[in-house]
C-alpha positions as CSV (number, residue, x, y, z in Angstrom):
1,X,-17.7,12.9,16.2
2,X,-17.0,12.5,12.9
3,X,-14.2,10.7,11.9
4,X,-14.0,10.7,8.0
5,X,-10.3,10.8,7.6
6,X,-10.1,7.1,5.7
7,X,-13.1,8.3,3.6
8,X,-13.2,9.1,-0.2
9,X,-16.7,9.0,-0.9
10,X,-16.4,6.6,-3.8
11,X,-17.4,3.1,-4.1
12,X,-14.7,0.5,-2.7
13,X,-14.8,-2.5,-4.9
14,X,-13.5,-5.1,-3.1
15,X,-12.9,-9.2,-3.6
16,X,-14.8,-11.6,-1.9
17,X,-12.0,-12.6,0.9
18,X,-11.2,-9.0,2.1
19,X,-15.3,-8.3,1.8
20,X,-15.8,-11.3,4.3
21,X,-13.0,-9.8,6.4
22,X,-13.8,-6.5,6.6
23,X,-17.7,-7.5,7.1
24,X,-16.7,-9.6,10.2
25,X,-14.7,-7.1,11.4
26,X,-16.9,-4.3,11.1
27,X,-19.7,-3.2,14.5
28,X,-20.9,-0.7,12.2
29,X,-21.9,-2.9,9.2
30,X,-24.9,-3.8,7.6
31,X,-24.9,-6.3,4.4
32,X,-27.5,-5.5,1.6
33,X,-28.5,-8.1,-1.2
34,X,-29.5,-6.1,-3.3
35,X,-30.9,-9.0,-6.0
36,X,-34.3,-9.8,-6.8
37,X,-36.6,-11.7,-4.6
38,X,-35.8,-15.0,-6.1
39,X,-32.5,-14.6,-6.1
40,X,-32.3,-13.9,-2.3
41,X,-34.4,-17.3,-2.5
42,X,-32.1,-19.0,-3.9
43,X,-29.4,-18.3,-1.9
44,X,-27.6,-15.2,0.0
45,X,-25.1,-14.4,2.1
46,X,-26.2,-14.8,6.4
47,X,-27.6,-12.0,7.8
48,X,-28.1,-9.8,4.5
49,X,-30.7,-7.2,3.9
50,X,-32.6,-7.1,1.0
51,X,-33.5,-4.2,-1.2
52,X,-34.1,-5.4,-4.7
53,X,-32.8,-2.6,-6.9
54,X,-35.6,-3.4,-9.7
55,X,-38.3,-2.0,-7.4
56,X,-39.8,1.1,-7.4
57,X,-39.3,1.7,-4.1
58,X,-35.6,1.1,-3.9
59,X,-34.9,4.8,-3.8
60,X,-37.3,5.3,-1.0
61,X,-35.5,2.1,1.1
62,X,-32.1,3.3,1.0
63,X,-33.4,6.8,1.9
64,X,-34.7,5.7,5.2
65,X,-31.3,3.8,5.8
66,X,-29.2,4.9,8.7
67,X,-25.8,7.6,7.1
68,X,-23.5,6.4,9.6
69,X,-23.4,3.0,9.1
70,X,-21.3,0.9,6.5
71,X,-22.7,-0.7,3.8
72,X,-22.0,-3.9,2.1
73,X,-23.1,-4.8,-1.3
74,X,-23.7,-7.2,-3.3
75,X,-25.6,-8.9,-6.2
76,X,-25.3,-11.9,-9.3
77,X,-22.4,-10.3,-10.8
78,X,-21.3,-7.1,-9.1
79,X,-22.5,-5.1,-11.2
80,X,-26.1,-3.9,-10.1
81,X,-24.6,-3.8,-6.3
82,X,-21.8,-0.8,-8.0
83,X,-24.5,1.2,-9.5
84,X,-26.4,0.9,-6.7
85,X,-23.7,1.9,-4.3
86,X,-23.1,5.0,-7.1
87,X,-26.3,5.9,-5.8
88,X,-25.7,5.4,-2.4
89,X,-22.8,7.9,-2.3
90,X,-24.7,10.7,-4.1
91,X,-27.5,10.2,-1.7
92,X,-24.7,11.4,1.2
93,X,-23.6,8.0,2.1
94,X,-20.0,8.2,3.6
95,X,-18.9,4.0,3.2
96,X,-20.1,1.9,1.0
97,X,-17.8,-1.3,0.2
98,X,-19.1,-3.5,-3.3
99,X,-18.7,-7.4,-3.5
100,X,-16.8,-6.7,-7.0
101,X,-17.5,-10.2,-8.5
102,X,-20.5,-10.6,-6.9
103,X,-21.9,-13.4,-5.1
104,X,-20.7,-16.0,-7.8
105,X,-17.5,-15.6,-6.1
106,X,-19.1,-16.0,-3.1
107,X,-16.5,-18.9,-1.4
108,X,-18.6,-19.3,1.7
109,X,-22.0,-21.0,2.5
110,X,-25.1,-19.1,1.7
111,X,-28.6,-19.6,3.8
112,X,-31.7,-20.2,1.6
């Protein structure tokens, strides 16, 4: 049932090619922006989830997420997607992979 054998229960930071990749490849995956409102406005990547990590309620969102599934994150920079991914993992989520540089390395189109 559970097969946690590729696991490590840390934060995979990965570039934008192999986190396209891995996305696409992926039955289990679910994409989370996890930007501000506007930002998502302006532009994110199809088919993304938002949770805006500013909010109050972020905690709360991520706590009624589904464990087995694999998360993808991402934000500006890369950096509030890795804390936030931090925090996934010490909430008892088993894969969560990080956009490292963020969606300003971002080579594909983004819907609006």
């Amino acid at each position: 049932m559970h097969s946690n054998t590729n696991t490590t229960n840390t934060v995979v930071n990965l570039d934008s090619e192999s986190f396209a990749e891995k996305f696409r490849n992926d039955s289990n995956a679910i994409l989370l922006d996890i930007r501000t409102l506007q930002e998502f406005d302006s532009g994110h990547i199809p088919d993304s989830k938002l949770i805006d990590i500013y909010l109050p309620t972020f905690p709360d969102k991520i706590s009624e997420l589904d464990k087995e599934k694999n998360y993808y994150l991402y934000c500006r920079s890369g950096n509030r997607s890795y804390h936030a991914g931090v925090f996934m993992i010490q909430q008892g989520f088993k894969t969560v992979f990080n956009l490292a540089s963020g969606i300003l390395d971002w080579h594909e189109p983004l819907e609006k």
